[in-house]
Backbone of each chain as ProteinMPNN parsed JSONL, in Angstrom:
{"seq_chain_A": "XXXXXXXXXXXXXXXXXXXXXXXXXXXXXXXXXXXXXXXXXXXXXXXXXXXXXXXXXXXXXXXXXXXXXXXXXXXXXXXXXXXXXXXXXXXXXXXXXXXXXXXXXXXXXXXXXXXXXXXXXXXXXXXXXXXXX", "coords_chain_A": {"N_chain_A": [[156.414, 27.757, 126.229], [158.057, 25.927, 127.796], [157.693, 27.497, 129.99], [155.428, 26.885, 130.98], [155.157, 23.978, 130.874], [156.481, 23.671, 133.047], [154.946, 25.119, 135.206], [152.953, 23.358, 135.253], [153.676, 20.955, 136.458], [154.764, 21.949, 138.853], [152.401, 22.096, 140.073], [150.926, 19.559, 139.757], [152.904, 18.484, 141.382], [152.53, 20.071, 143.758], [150.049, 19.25, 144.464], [150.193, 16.53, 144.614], [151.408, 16.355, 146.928], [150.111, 17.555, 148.637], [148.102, 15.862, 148.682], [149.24, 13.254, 149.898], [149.545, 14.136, 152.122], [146.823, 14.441, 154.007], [146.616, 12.151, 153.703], [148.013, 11.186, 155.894], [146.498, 12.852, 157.7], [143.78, 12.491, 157.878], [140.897, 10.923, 159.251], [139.506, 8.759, 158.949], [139.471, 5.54, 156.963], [137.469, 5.836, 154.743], [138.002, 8.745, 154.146], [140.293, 8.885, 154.044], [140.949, 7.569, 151.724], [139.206, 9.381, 149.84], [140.882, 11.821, 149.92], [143.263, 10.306, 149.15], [143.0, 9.533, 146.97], [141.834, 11.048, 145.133], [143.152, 14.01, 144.903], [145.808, 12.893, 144.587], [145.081, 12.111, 141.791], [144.455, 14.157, 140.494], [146.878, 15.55, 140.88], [148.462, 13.428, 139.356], [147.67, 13.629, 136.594], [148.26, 16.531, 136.247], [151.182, 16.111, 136.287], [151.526, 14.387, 134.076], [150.028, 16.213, 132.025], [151.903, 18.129, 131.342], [154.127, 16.585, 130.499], [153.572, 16.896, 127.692], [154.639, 19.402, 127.316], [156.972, 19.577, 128.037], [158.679, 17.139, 127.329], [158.137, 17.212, 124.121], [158.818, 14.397, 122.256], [157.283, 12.343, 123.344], [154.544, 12.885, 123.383], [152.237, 11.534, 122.909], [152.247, 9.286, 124.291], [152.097, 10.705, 126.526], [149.846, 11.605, 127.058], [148.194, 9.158, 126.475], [149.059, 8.339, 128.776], [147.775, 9.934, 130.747], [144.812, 9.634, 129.984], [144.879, 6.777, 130.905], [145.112, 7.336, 133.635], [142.987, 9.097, 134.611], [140.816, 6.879, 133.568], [141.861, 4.479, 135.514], [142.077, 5.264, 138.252], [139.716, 6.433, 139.491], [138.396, 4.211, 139.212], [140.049, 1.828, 141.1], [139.639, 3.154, 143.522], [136.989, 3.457, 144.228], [136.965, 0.381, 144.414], [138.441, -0.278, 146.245], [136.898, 1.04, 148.651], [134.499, -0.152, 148.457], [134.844, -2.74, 149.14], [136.228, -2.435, 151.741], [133.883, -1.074, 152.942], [132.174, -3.244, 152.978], [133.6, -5.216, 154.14], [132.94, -4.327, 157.162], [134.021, -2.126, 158.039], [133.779, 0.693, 160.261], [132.544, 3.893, 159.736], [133.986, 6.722, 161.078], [133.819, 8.459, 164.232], [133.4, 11.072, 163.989], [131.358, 11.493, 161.375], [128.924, 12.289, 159.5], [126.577, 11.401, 157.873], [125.737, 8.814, 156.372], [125.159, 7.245, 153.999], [124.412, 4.526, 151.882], [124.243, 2.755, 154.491], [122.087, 4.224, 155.363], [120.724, 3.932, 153.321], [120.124, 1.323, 153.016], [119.218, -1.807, 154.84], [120.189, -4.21, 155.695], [123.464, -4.935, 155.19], [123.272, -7.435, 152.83], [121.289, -6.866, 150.861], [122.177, -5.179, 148.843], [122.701, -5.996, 145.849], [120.478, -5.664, 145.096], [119.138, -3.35, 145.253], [120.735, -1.839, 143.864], [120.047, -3.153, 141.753], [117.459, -2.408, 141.671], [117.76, 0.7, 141.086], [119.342, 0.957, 138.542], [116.989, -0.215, 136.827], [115.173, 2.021, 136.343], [112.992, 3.362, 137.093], [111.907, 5.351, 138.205], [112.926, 6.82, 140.773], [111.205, 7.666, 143.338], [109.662, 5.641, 143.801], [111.09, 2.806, 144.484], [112.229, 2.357, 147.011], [110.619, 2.842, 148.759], [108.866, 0.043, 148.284], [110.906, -1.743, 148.683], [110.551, -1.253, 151.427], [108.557, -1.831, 152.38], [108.023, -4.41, 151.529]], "CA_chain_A": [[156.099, 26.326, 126.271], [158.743, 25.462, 129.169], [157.334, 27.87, 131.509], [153.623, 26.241, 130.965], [155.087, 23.29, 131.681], [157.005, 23.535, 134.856], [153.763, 25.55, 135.987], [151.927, 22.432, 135.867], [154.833, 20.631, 137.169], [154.655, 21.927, 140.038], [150.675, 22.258, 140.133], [151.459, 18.21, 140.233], [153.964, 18.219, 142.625], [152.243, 20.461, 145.439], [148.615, 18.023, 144.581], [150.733, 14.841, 145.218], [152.11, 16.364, 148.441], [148.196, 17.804, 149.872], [147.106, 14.624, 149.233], [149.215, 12.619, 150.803], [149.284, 14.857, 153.745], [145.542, 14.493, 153.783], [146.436, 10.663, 153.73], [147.926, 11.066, 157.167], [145.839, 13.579, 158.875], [142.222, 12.097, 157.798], [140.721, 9.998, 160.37], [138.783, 7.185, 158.558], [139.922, 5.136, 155.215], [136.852, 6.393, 153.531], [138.444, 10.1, 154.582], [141.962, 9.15, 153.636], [140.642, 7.217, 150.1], [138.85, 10.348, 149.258], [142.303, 12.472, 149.775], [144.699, 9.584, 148.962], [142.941, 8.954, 145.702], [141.125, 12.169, 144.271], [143.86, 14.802, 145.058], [146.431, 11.786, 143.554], [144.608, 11.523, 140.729], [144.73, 15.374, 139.947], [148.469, 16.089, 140.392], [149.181, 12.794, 138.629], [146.935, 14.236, 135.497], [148.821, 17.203, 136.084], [152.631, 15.951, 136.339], [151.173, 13.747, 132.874], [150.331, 17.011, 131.185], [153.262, 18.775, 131.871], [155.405, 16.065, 129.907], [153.093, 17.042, 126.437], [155.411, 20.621, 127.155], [158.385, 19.741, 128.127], [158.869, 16.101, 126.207], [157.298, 17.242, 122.903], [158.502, 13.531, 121.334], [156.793, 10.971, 124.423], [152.976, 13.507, 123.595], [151.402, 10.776, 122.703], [152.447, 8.199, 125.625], [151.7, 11.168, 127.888], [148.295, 11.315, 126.695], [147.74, 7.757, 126.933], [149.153, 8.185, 130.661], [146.835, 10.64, 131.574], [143.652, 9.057, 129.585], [144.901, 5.589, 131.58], [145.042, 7.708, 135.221], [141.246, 9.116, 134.376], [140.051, 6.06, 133.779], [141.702, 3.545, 136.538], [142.375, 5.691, 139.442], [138.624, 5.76, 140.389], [138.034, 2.278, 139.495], [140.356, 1.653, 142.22], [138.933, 3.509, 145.079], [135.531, 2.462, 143.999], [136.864, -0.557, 144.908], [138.781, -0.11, 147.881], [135.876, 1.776, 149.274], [133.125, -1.059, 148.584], [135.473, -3.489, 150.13], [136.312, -1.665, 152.775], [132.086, -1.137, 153.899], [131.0, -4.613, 153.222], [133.99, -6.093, 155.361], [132.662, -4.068, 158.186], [134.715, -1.161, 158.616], [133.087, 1.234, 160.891], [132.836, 5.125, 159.777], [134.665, 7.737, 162.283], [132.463, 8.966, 164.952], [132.564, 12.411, 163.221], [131.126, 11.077, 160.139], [127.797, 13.187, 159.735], [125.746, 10.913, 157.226], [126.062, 6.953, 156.096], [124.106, 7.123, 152.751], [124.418, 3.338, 152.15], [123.746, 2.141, 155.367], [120.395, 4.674, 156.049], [119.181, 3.202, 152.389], [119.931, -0.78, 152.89], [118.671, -2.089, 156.122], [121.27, -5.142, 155.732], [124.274, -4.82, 153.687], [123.147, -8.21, 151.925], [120.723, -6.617, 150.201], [123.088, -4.246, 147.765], [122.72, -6.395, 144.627], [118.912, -5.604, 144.868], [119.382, -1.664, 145.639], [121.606, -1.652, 142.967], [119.341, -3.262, 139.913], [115.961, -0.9, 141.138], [117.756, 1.988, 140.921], [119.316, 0.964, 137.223], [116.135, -0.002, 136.577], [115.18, 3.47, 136.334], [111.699, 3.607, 136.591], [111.346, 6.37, 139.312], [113.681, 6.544, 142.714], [110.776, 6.996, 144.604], [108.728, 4.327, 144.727], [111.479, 1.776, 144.809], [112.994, 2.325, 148.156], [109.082, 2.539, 149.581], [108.359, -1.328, 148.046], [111.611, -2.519, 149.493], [110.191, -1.121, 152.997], [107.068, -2.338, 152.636], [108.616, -5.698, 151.581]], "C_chain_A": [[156.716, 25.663, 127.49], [158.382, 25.751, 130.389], [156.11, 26.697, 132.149], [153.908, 24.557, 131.422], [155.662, 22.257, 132.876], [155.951, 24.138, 135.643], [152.962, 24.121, 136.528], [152.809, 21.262, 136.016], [154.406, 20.584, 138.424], [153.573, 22.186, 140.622], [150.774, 20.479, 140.709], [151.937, 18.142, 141.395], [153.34, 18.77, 143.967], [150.991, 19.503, 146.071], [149.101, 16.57, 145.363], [151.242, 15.59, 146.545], [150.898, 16.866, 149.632], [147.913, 16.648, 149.834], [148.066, 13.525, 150.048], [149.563, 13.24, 152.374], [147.812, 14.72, 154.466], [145.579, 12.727, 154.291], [146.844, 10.147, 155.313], [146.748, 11.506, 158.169], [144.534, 13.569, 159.103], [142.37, 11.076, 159.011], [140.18, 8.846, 159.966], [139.824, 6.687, 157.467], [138.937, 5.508, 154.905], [137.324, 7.967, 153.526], [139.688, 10.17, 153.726], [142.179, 8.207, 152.066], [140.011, 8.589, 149.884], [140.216, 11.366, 148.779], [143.08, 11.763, 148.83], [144.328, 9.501, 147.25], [142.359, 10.719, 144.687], [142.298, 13.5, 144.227], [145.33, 14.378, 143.951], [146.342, 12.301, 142.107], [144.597, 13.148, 140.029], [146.254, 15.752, 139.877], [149.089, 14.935, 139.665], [148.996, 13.338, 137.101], [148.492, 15.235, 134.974], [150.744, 17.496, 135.205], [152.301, 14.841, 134.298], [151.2, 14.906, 131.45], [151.776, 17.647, 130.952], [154.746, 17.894, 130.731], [155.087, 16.672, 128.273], [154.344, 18.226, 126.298], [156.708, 20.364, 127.089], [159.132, 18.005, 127.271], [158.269, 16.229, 124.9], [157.35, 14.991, 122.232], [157.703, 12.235, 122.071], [155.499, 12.163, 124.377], [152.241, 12.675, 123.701], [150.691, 9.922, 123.49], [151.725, 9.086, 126.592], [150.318, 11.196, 127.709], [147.82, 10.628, 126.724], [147.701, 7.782, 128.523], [148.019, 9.073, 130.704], [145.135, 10.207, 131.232], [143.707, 7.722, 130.993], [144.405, 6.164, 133.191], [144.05, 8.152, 135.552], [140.663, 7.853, 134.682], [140.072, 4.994, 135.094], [142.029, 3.737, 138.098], [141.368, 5.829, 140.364], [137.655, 4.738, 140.579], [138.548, 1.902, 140.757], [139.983, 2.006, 143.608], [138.015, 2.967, 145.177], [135.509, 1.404, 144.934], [137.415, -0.82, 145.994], [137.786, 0.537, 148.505], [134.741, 0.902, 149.591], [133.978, -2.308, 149.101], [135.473, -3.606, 151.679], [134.733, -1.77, 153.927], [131.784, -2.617, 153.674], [132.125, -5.479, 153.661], [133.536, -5.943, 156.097], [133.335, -2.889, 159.087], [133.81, 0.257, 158.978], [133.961, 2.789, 160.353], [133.637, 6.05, 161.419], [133.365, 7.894, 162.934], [132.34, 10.474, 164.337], [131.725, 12.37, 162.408], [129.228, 11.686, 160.562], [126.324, 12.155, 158.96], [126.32, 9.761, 156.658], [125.0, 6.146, 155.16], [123.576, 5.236, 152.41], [123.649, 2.765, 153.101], [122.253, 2.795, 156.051], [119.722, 4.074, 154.731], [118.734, 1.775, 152.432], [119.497, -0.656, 154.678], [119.884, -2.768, 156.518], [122.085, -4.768, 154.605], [123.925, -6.095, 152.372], [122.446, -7.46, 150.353], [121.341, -4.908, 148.718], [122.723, -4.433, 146.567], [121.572, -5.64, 143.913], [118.756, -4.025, 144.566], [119.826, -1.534, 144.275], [120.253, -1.687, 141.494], [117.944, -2.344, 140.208], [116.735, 0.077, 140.837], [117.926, 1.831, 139.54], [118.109, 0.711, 136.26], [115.416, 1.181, 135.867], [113.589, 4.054, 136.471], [111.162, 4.391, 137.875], [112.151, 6.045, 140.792], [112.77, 6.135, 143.511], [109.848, 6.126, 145.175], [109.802, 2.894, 144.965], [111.747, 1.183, 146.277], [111.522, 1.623, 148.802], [108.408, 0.919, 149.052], [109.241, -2.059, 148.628], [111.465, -2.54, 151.005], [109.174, -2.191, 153.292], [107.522, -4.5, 152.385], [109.556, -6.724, 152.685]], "O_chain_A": [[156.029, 24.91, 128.181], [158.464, 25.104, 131.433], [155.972, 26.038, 133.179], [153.12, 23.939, 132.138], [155.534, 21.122, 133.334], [155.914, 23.77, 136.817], [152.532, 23.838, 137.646], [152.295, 20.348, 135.371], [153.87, 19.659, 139.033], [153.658, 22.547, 141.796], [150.7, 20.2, 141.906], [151.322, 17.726, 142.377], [153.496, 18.206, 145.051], [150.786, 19.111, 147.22], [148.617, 15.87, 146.252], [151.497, 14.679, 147.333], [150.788, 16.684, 150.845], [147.44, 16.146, 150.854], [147.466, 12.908, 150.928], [149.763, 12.673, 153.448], [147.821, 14.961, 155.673], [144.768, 12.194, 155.048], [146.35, 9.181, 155.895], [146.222, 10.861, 159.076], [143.964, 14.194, 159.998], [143.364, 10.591, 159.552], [140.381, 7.85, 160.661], [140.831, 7.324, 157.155], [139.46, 6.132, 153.981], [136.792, 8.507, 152.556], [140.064, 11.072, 152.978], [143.232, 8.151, 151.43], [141.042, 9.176, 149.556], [140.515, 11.621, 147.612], [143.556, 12.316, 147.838], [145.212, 9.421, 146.396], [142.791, 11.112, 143.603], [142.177, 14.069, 143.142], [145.798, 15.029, 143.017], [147.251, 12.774, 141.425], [144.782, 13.14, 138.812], [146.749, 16.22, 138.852], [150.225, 15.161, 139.248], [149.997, 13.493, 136.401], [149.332, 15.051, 134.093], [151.271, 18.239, 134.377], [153.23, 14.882, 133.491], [151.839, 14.816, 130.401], [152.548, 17.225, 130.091], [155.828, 18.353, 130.366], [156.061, 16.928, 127.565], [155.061, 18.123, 125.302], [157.487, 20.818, 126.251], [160.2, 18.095, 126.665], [157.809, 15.163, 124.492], [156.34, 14.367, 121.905], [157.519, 11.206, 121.422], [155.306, 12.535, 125.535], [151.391, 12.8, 124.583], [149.49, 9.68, 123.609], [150.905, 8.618, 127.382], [149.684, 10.574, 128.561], [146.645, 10.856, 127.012], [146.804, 7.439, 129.294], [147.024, 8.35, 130.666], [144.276, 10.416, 132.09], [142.847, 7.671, 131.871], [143.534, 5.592, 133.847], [143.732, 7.911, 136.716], [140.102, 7.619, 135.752], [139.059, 4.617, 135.682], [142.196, 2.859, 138.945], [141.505, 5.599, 141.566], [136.753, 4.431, 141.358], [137.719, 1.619, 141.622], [140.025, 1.279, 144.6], [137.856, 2.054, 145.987], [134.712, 1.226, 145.856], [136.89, -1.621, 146.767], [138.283, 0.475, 149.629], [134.079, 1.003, 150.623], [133.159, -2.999, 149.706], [135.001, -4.403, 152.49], [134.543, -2.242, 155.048], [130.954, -3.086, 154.453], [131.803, -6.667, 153.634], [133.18, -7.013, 156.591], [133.272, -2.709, 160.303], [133.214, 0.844, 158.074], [135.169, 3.023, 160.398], [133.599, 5.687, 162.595], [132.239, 7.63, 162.513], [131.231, 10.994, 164.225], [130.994, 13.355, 162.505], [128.574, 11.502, 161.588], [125.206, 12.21, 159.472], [127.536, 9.795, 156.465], [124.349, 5.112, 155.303], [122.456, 4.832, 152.725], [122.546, 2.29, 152.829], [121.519, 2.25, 156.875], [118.539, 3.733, 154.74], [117.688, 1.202, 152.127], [119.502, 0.311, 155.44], [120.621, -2.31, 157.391], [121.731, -4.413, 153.481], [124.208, -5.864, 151.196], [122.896, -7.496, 149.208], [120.756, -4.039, 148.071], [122.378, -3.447, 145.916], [121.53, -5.17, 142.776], [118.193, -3.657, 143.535], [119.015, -0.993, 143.523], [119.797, -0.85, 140.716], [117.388, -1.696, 139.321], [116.181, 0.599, 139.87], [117.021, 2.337, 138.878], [118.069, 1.218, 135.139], [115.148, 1.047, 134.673], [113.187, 5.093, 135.948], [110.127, 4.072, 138.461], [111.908, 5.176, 141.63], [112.788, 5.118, 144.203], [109.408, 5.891, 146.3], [109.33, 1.951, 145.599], [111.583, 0.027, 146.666], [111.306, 0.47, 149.175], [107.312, 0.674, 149.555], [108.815, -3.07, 149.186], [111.956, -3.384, 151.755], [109.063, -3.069, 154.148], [107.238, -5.471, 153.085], [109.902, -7.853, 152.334]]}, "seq_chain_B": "XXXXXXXXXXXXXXXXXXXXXXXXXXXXXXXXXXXXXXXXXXXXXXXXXXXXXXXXXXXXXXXXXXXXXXXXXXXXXXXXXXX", "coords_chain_B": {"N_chain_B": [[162.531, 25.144, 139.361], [161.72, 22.124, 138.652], [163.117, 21.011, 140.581], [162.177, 21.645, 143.067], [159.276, 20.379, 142.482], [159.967, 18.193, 142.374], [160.721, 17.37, 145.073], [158.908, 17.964, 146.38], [157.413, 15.559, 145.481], [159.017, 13.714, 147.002], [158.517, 14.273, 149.682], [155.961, 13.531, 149.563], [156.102, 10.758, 149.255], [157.514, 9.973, 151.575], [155.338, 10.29, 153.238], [152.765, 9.142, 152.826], [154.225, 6.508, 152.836], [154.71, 6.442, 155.474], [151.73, 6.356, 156.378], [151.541, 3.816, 155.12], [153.242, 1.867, 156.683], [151.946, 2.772, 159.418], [149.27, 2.536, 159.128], [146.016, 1.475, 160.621], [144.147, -0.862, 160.015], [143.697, -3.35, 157.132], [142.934, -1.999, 154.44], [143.57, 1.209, 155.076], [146.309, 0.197, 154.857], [146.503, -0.582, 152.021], [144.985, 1.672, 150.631], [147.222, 3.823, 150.923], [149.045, 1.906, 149.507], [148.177, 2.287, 147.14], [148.276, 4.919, 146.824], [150.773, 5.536, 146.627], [151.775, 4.112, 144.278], [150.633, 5.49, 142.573], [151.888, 8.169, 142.732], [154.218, 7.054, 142.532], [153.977, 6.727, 139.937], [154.571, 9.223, 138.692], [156.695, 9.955, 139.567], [158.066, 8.85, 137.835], [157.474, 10.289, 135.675], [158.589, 11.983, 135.967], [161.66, 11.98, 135.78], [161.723, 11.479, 133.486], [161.098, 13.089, 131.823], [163.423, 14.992, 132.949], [165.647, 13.355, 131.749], [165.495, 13.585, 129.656], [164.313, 11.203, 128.117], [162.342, 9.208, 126.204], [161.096, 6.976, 127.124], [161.181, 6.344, 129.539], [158.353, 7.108, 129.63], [156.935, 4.921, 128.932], [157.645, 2.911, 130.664], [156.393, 4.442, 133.266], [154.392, 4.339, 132.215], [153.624, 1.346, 132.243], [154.059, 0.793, 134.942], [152.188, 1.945, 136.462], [149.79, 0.474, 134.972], [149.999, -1.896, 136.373], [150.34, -1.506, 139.219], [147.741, -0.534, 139.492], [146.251, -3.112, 138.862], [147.236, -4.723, 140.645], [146.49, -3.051, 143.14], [143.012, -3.668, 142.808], [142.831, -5.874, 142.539], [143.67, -7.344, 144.981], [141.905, -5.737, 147.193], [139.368, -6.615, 145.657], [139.968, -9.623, 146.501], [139.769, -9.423, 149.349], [137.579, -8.81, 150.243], [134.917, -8.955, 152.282], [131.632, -10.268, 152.102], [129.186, -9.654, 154.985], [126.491, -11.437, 156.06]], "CA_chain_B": [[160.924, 24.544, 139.296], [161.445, 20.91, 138.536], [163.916, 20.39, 141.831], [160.511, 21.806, 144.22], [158.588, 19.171, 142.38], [160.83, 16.592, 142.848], [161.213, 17.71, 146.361], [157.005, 17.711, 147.225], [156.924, 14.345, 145.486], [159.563, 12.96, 147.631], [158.155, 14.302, 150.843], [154.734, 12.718, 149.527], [156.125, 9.44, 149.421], [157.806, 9.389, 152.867], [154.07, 10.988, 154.496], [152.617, 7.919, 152.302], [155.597, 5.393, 153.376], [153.93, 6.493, 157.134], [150.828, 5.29, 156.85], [151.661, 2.209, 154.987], [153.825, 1.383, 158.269], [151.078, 3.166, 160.575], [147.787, 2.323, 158.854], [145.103, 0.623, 161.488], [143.479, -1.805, 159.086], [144.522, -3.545, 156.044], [142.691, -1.444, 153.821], [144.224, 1.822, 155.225], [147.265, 0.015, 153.655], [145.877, -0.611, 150.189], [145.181, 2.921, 150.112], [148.784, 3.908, 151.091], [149.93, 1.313, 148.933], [147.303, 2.661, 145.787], [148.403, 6.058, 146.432], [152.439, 5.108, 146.409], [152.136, 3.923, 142.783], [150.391, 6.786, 141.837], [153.682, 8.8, 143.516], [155.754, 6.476, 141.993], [154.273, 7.143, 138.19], [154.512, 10.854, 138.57], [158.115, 10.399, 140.064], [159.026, 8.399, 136.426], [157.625, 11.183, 134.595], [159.531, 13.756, 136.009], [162.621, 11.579, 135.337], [161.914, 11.288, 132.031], [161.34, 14.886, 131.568], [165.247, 15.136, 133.464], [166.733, 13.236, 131.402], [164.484, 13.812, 128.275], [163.883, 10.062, 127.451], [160.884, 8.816, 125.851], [161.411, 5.16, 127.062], [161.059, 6.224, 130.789], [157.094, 6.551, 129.714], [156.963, 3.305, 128.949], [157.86, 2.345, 132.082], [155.657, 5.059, 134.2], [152.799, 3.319, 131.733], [153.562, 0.211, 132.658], [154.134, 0.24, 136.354], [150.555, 2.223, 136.384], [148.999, -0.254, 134.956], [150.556, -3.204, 137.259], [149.71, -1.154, 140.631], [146.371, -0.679, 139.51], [145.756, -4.511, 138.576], [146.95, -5.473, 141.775], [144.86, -3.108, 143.684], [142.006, -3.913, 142.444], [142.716, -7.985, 142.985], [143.635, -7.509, 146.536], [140.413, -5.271, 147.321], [138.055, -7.731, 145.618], [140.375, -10.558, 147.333], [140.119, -9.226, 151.006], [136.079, -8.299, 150.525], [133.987, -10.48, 152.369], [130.091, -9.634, 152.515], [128.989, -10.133, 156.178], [125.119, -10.885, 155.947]], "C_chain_B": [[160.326, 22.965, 139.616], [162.175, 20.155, 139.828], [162.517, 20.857, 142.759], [159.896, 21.149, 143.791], [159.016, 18.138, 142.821], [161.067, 16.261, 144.577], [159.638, 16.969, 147.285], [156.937, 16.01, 146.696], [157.583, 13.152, 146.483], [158.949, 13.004, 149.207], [156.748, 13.51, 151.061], [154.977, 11.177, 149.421], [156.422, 8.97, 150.49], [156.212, 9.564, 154.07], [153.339, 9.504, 153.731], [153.007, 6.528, 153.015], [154.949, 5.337, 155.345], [152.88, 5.864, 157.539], [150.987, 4.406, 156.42], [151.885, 1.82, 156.367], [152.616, 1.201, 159.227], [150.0, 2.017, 160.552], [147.28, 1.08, 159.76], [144.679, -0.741, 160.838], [144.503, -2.037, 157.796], [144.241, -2.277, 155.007], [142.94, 0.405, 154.089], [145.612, 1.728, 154.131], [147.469, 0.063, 152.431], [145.627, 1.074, 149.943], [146.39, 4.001, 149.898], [149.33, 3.08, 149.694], [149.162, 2.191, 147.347], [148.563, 3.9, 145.261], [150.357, 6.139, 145.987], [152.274, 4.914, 144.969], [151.674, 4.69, 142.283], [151.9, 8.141, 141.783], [154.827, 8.382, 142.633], [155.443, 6.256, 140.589], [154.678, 8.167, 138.358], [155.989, 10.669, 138.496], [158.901, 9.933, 138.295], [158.575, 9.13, 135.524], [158.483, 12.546, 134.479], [161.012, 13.375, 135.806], [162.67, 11.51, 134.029], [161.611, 12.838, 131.074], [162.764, 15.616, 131.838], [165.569, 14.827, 132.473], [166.338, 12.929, 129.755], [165.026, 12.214, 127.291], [162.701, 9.852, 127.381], [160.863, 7.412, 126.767], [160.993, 5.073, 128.172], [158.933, 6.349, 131.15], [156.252, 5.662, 129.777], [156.469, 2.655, 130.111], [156.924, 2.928, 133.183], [154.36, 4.597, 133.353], [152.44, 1.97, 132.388], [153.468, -0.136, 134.205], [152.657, 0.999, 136.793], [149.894, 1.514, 136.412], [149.162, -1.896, 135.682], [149.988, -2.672, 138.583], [148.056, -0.943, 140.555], [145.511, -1.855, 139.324], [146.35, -4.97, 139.994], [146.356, -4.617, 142.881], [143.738, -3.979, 143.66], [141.627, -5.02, 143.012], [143.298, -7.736, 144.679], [142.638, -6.769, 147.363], [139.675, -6.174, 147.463], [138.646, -9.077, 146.294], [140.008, -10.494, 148.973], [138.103, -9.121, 151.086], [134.955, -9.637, 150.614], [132.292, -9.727, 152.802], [129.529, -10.403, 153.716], [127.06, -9.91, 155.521], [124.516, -10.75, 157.445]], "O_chain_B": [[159.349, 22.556, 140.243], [161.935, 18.981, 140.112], [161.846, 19.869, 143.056], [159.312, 20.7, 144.777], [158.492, 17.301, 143.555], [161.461, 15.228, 145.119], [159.388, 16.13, 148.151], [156.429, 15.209, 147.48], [157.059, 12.071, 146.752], [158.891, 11.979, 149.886], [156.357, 13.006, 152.114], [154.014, 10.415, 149.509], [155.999, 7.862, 150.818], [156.061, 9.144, 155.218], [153.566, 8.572, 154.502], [152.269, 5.72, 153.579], [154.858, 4.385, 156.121], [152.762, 5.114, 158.508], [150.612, 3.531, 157.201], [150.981, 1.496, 157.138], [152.237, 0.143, 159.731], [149.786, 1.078, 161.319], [147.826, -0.023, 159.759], [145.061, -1.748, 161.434], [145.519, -1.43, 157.457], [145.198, -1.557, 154.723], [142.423, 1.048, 153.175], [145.968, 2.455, 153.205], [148.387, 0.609, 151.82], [146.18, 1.607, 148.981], [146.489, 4.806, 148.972], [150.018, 3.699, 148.882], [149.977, 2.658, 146.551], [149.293, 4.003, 144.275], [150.886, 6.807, 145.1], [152.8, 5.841, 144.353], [152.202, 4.901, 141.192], [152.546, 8.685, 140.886], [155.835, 8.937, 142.195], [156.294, 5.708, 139.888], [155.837, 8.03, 137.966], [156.594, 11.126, 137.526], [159.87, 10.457, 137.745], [159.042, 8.922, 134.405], [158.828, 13.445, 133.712], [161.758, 14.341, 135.646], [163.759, 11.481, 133.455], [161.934, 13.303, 129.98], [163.193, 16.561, 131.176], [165.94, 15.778, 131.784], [166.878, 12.173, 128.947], [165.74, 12.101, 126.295], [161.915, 10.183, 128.269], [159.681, 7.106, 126.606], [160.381, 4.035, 128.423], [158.306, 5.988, 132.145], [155.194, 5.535, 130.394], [155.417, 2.106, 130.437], [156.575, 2.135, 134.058], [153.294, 4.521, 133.963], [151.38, 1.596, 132.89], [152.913, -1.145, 134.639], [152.026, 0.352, 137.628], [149.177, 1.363, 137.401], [148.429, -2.849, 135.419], [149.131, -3.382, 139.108], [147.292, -1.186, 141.49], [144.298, -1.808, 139.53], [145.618, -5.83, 140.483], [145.672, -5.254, 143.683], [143.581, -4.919, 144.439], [140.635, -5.28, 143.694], [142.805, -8.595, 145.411], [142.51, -7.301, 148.466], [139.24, -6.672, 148.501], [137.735, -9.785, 146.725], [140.0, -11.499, 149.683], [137.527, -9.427, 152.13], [134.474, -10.531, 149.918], [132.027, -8.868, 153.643], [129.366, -11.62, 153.623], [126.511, -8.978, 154.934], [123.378, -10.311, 157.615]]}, "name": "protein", "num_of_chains": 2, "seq": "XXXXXXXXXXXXXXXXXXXXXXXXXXXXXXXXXXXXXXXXXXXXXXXXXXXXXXXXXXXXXXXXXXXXXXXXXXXXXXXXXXXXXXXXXXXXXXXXXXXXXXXXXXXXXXXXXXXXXXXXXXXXXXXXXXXXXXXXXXXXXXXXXXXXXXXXXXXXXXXXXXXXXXXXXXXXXXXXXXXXXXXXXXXXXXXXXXXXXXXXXXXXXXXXXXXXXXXX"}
């Protein structure tokens, strides 16, 4: 039970130290939110399980922590990320593809993008009525 | 086991602690700053695994859910839609 969980201990501990290494050595913020937050968000999990082993009487709490770090760790990028593009922050010049910006013409038009697709009534004729529009 | 954790999480807060300082843009920062309170729950669970208190969960609950509420509000605060 102790080994299992200093294993994922330090499964935690090496995740939190790639990612924020990752957080330096990326070149964009959408580069260094992908790292800073998804890598994060696995060794925090991790260092969360890890207490179920070695704290048997705080299982419960840790289970709450790690349910809580699921749910609001990629709320947060989410939102640092859609911030981020509709201030105006320009991708790296490496950056290979700019999904967003090849489907909207103008960023105004997001809200709109947004309710055809939930819509749901077929991807591809929506895009082709917003052209044609 | 638990001193090499404690070790990677500390070195992940000073490579962190860098770009806060560094980071180009604000939102560089916010991600620095996101990823710091993520750093800095982990670090209060592995204290509370040291010194085998329950109480110190509490606290790595709570300061979780405080860095992630002010994310969030300084994100949607700073986001302005250029048309």
């Amino acid at each position: 039970m102790t080994i299992i969980g200093e294993i994922l201990m330090l499964i935690g501990g090496i995740f939190l130290f790639l990612g924020s290494l990752g957080l330096v050595r990326m070149p964009d913020v959408y580069n260094r939110l992908q790292t800073g937050t998804k890598a994060s968000t696995l060794g925090a999990m991790s260092v969360g399980l890890s207490a179920i082993f070695l704290l048997p009487g705080a299982a419960g709490k840790a289970v709450l922590l790690v349910i809580f770090i699921v749910l609001a760790n990629p709320i947060a990028s989410n939102t640092i990320g859609r911030s981020a593009y509709l201030s105006g922050i320009r991708l790296s010049e490496k950056s290979v593809s700019d999904a967003w910006g090849a489907q909207e013409g103008s960023k105004g038009e997001m809200v709109e993008g947004e309710a055809a697709e939930a819509s749901g009534s077929g991807s591809a004729p929506a895009p082709s009525d917003k052209k044609g529009a | 086991m638990i001193t090499i954790s404690l070790i990677l999480i500390g070195l992940a807060a000073v490579l962190t602690v860098f770009r806060l300082i560094k980071g180009p843009s604000l939102f560089d920062r916010l991600v620095a700053s996101d990823t710091l309170s993520v750093i800095g729950m982990a670090f209060l669970v592995v204290l509370a695994e040291i010194v085998q208190t329950a109480s110190y969960m509490d606290v790595a609950l709570v300061y979780g859910i405080v860095g992630f509420l002010g994310t969030v509000t300084i994100a949607r605060f700073f986001m302005r839609v250029s048309k």
